[in-house]
Biotite code that builds the C-alpha atoms (Angstrom):
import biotite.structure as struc

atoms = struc.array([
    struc.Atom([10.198, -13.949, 17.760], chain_id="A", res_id=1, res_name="UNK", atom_name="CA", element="C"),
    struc.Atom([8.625, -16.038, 14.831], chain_id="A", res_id=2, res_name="UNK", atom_name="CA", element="C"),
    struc.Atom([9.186, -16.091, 11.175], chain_id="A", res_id=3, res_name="UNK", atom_name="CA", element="C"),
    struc.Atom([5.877, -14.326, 10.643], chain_id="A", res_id=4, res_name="UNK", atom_name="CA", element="C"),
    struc.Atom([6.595, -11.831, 13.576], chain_id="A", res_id=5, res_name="UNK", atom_name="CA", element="C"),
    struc.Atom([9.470, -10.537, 11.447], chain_id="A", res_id=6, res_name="UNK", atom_name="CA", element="C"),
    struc.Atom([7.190, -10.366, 8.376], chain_id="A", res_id=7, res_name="UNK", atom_name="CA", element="C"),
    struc.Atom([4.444, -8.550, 9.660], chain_id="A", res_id=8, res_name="UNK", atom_name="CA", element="C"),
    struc.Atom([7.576, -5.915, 11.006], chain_id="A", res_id=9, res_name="UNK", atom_name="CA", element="C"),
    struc.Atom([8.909, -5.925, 7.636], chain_id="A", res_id=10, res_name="UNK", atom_name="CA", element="C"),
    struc.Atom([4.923, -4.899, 6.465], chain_id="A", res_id=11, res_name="UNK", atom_name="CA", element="C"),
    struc.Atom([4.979, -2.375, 9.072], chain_id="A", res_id=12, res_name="UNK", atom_name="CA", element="C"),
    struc.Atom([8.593, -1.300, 7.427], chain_id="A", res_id=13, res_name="UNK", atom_name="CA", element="C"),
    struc.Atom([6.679, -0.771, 3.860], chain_id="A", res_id=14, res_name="UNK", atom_name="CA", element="C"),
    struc.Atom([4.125, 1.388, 5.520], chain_id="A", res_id=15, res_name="UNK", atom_name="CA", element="C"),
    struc.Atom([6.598, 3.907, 7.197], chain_id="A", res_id=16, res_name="UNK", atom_name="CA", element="C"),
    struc.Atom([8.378, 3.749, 3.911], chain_id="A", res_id=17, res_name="UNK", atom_name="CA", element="C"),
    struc.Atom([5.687, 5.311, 2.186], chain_id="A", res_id=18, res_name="UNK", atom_name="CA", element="C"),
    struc.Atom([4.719, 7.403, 4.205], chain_id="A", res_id=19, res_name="UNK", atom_name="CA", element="C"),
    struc.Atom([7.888, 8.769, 4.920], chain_id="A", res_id=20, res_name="UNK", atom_name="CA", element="C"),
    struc.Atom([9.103, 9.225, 1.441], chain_id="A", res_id=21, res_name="UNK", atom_name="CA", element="C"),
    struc.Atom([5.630, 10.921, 0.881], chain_id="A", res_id=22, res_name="UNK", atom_name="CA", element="C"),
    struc.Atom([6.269, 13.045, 4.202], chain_id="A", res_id=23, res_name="UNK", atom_name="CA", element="C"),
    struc.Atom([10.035, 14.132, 2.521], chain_id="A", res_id=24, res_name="UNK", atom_name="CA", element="C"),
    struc.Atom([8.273, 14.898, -0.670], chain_id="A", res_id=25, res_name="UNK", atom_name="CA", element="C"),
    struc.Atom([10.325, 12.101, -2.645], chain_id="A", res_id=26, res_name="UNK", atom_name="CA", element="C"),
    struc.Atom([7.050, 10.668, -3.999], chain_id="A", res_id=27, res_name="UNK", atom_name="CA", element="C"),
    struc.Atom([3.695, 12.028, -4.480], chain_id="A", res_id=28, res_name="UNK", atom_name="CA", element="C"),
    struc.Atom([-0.088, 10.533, -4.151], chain_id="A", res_id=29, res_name="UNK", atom_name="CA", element="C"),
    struc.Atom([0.332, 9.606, -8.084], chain_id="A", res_id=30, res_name="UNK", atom_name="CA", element="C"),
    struc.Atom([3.460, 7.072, -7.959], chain_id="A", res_id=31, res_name="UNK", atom_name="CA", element="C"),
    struc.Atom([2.768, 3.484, -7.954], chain_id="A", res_id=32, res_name="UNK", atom_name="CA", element="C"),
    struc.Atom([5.717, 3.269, -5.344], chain_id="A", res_id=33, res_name="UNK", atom_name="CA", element="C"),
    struc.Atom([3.820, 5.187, -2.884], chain_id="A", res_id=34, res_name="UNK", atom_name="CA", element="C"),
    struc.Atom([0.706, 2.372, -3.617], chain_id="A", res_id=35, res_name="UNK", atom_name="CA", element="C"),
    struc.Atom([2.619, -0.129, -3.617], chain_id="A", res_id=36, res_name="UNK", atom_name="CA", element="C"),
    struc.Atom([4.535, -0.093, -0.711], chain_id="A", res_id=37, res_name="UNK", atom_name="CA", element="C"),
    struc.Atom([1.189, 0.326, 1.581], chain_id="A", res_id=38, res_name="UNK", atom_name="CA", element="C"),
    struc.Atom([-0.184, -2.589, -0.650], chain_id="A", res_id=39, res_name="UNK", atom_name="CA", element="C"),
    struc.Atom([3.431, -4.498, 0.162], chain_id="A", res_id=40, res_name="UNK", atom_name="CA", element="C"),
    struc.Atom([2.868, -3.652, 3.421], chain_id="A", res_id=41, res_name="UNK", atom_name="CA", element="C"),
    struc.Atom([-0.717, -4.825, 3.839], chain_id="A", res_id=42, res_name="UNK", atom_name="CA", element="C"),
    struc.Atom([-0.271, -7.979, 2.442], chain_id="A", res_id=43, res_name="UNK", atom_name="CA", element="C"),
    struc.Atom([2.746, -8.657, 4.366], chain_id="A", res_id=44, res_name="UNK", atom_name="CA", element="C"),
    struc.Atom([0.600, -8.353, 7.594], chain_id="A", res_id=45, res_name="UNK", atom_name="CA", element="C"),
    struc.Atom([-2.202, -10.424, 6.216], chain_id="A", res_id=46, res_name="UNK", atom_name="CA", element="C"),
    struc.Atom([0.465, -12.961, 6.259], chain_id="A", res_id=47, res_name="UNK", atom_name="CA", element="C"),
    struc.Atom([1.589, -12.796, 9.951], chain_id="A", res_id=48, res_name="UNK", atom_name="CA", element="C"),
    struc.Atom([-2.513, -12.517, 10.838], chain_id="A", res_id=49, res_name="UNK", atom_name="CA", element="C"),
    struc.Atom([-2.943, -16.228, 9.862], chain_id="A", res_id=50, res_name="UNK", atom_name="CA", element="C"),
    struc.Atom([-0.423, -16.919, 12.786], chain_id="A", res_id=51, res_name="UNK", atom_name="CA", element="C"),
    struc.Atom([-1.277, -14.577, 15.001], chain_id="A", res_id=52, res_name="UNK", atom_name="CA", element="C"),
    struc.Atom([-5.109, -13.995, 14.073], chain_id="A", res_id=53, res_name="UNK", atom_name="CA", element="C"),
    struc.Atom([-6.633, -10.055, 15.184], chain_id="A", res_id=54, res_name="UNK", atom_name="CA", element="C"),
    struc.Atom([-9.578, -9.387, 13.878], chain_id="A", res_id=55, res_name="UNK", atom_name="CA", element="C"),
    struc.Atom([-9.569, -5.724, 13.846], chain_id="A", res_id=56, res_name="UNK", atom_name="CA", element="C"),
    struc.Atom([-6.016, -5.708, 12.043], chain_id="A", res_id=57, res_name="UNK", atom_name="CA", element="C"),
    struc.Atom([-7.614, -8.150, 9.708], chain_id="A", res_id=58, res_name="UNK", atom_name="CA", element="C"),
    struc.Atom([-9.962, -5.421, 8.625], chain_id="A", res_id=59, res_name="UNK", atom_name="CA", element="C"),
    struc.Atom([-7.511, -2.845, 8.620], chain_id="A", res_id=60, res_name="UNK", atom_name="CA", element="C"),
    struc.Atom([-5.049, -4.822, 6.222], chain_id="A", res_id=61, res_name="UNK", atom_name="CA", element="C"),
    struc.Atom([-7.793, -5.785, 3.701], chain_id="A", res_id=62, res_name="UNK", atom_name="CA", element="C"),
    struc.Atom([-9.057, -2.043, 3.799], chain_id="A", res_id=63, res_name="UNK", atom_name="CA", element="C"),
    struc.Atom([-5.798, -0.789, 2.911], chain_id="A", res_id=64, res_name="UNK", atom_name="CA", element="C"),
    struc.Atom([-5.229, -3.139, 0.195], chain_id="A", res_id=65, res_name="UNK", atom_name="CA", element="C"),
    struc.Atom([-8.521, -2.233, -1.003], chain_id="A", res_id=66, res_name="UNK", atom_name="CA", element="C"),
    struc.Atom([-7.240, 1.385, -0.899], chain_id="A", res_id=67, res_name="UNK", atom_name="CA", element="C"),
    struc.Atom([-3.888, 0.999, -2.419], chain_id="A", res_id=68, res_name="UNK", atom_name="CA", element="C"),
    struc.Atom([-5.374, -0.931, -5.334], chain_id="A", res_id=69, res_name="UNK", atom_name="CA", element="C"),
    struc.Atom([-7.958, 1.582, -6.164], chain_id="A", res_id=70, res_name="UNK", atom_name="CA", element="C"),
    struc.Atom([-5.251, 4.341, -5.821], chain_id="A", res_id=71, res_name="UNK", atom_name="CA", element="C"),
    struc.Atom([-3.234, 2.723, -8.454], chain_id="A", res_id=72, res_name="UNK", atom_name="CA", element="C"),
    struc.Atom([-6.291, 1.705, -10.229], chain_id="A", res_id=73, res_name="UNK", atom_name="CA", element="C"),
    struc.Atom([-6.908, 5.547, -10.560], chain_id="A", res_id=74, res_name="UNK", atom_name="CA", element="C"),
    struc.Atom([-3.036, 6.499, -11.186], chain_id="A", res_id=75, res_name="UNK", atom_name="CA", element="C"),
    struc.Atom([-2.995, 3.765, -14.449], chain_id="A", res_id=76, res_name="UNK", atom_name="CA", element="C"),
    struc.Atom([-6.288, 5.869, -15.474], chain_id="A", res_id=77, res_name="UNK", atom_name="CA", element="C"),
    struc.Atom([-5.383, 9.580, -14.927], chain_id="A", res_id=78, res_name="UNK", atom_name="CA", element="C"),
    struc.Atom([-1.408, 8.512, -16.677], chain_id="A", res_id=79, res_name="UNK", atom_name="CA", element="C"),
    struc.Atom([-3.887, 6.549, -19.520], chain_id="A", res_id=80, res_name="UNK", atom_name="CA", element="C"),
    struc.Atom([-5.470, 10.095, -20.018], chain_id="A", res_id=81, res_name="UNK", atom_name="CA", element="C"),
    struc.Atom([-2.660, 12.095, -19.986], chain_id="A", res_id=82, res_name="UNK", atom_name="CA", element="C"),
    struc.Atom([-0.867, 9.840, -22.595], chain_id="A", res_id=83, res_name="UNK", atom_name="CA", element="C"),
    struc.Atom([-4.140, 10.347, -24.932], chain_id="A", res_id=84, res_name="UNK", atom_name="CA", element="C"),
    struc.Atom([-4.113, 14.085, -25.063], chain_id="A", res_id=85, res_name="UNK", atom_name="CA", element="C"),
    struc.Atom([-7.846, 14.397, -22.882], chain_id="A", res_id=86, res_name="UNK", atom_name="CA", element="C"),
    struc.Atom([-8.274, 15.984, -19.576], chain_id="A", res_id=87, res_name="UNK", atom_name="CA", element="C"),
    struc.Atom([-10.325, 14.555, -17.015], chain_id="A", res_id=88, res_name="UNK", atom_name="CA", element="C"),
    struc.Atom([-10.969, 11.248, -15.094], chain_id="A", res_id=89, res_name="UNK", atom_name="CA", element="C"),
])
């Protein structure tokens, strides 16, 4: 195997991660960990797609980063919110 074979396993790593420890109930929908390990994950396979180009997993990985950074985009606003007192997004 290649260098970027064992990254884009390591990316595939990150995404079981997360969803295991979400599975287990060790993080929820609201912790940047959970976000950022798919986001981890994503970009990690980007990286062994420019070696080993698929299209469809191309669109895949930039989906999910697209995803994970909105999820954590709405996590930083909802823990904003809380912190001031209102309710609400």
């Amino acid at each position: 195997m290649m260098w970027y074979d064992w990254i884009g396993l390591i990316g595939v790593f990150f995404y079981l991660l997360a969803y295991s420890l979400l599975q287990w109930r060790l993080v929820d929908l609201s912790d940047y960990s959970y976000s950022g390990f798919n986001l981890i994950g994503a970009m990690l396979l980007l990286i062994s797609l420019c070696y080993a180009f698929n299209l469809a997993s191309l669109l895949a990985q930039v989906l999910w980063i697209v995803i994970s950074l909105v999820g954590m985009r709405k996590t930083r606003k909802e823990r904003l919110l809380a912190l001031s007192g209102r309710e609400g997004i």
